[in-house]
C-alpha positions as CSV (number, residue, x, y, z in Angstrom):
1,X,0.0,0.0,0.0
2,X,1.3,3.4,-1.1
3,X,2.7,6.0,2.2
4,X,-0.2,8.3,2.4
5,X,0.6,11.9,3.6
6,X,-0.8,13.3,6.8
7,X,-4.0,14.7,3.9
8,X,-4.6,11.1,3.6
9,X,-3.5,11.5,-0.2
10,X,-1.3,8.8,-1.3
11,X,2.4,10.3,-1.6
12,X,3.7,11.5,-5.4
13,X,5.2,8.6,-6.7
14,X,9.2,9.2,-8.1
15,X,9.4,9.7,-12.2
16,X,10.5,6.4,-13.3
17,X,13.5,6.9,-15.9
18,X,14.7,4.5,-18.6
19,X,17.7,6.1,-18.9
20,X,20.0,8.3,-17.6
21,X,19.4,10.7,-21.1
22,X,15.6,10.3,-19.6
23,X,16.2,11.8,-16.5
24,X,18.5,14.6,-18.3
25,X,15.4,15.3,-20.9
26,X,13.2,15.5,-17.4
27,X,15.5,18.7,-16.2
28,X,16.5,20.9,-19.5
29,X,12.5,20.2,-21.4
30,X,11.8,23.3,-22.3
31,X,12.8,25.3,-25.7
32,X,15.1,28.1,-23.3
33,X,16.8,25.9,-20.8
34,X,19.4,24.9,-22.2
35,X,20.5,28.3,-23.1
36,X,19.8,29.8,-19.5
37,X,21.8,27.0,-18.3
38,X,24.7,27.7,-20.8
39,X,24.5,31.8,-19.7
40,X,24.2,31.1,-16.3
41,X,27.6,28.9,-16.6
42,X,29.5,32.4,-16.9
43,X,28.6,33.0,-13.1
44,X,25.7,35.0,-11.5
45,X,23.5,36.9,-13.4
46,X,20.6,39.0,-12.7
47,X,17.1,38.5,-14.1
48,X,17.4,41.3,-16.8
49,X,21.2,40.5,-18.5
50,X,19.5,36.8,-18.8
51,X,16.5,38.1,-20.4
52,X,18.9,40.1,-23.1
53,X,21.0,36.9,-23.5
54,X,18.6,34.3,-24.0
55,X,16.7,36.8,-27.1
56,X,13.2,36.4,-28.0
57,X,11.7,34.2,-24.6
58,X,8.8,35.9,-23.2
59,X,9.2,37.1,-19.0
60,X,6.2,35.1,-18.6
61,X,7.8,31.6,-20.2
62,X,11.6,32.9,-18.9
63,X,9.8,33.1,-15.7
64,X,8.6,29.9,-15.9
65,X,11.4,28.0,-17.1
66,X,13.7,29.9,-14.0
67,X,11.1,28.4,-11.1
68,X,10.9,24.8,-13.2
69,X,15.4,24.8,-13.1
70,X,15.0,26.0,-9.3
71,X,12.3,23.1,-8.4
72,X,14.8,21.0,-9.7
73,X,17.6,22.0,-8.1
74,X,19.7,23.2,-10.7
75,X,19.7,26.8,-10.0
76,X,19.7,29.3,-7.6
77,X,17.3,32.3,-6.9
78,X,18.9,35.5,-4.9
79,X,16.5,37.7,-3.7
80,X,18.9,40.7,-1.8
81,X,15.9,42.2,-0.2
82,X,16.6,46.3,-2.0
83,X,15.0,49.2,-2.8
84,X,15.0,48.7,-6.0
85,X,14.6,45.0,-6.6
86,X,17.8,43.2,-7.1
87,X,17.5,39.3,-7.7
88,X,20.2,37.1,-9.6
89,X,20.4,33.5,-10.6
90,X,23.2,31.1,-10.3
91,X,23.3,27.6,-11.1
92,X,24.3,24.8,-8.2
93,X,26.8,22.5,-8.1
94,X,24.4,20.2,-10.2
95,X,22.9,23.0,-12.2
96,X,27.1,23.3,-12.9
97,X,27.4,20.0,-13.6
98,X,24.3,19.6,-16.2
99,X,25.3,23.1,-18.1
100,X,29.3,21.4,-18.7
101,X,27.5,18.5,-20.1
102,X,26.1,20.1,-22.6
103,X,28.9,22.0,-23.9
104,X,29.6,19.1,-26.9
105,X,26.6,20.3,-28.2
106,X,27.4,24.0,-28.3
107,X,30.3,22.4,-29.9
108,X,28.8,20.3,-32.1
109,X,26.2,23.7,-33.2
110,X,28.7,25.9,-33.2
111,X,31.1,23.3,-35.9
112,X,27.9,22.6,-38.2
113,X,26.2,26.0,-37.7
114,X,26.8,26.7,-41.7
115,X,25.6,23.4,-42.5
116,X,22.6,23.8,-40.6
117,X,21.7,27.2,-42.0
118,X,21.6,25.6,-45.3
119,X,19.4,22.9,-44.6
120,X,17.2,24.6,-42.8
121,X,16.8,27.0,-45.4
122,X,16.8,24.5,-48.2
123,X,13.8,22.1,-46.0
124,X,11.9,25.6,-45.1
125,X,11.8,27.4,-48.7
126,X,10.9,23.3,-50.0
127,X,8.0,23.6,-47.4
128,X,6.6,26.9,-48.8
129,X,6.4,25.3,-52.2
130,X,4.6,22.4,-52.0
């Protein structure tokens, strides 16, 4: 019989991963978190430098996606308490950890950027034809 919490509501079972790349897929889902996690690498950085990095996210969806990394433990919300509002993000030492490992694919991108261009041009000007 499942643990029940003191609400009597049976306790949220754990994901079940297949894989390790599973569990990975779980934490940086989401079109912008891999970027945040790549520009938050470079050290601390407040709400407003990570909105002009991470170019054309929405606050409400950046929002969203910064609460979803913290709830997971990747990153870190600073709230200094000041007239006017300061707040910063930094990633943990998981959150570190998870943005390293995906620096062979900013590799990879940044080695076949050309290549991609072209194809995506070439498959998106095909699309418009048909």
């Amino acid at each position: 019989m499942p643990h029940s919490r003191d609400n009597g509501s049976p306790a949220p079972a754990a994901p079940a991963f297949t894989c390790g790349l599973d569990a990975t897929l779980k934490v940086i889902s989401g079109k912008w978190k891999p970027l945040i996690l790549y520009f938050l690498l470079r050290g601390p950085t407040r709400y407003g430098e990570l909105k002009r990095a991470v170019r054309d996210v929405s606050d409400k969806v950046l929002i969203q996606q910064l609460k979803e990394l913290e709830a997971d433990g990747v990153l870190i919300r600073r709230d200094y308490r000041e007239v006017p509002p300061r707040v910063d993000y930094a990633l943990t030492d998981m959150g570190q950890s998870l943005a390293h490992a995906l620096e062979p694919l900013c590799a990879w991108g940044t080695e076949n950027m050309a290549a991609m261009q072209a194809l995506f041009a070439s498959r998106d000007g095909q699309g418009r034809r048909a």
